[in-house]
C-alpha angles and dihedrals in degrees: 000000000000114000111226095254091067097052079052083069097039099048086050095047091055091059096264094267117152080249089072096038083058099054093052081062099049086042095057085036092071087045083075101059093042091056096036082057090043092049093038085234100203101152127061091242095058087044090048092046090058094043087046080054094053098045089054087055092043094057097042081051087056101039087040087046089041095231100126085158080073097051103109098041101098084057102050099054086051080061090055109030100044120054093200097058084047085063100043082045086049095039091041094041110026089163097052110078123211122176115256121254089244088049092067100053096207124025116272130201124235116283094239091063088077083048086082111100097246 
């Protein structure tokens, strides 16, 4: 696992375009899976306490890469992606609308991912 200082480099190695931003998602993304697979992550709590993880990474990445238009990206792709984060987001905001995984048909990455000068 990459700390978020090295997807700083990274980040900044690749130009600073929202195309490497995205690929720093995508990248911790699969972080999820590999430690969900290492933990044997069965229950949703387990699942949840690893995302939680991520998304921590993910927003010293963005606060060490100073890219706060991206903050909420990481987030927004949990609410795509698992269908289990989607529910707790519905049942703890029931005011707050989100589109439905289903609704959106492939996954999508956060608006302000496009915000970074390309």
């Amino acid at each position: 696992m990459k700390k978020a200082r090295e997807y700083v480099l990274e980040f900044e190695r690749a130009g600073r375009t929202a195309k490497a931003a995205e690929m720093v998602l995508c990248d911790m993304l699969g972080e999820v899976a590999e430690l969900a697979k290492l933990r044997k992550a069965e229950r949703s709590s387990s699942m949840f306490a690893i995302l939680n993880e991520i998304d921590d990474k993910w927003e010293s990445f963005v606060t060490q890469a100073k890219i706060p238009q991206c903050r909420y990206a990481f987030g927004s792709l949990q609410l795509q992606q698992f269908e289990q984060v989607y529910w707790l987001w519905v049942n703890a905001f029931p005011n707050k609308r989100v589109p439905a995984p289903y609704e959106l048909g492939h996954a999508q990455t956060d608006p302000g991912l496009h915000k970074i000068a390309s």
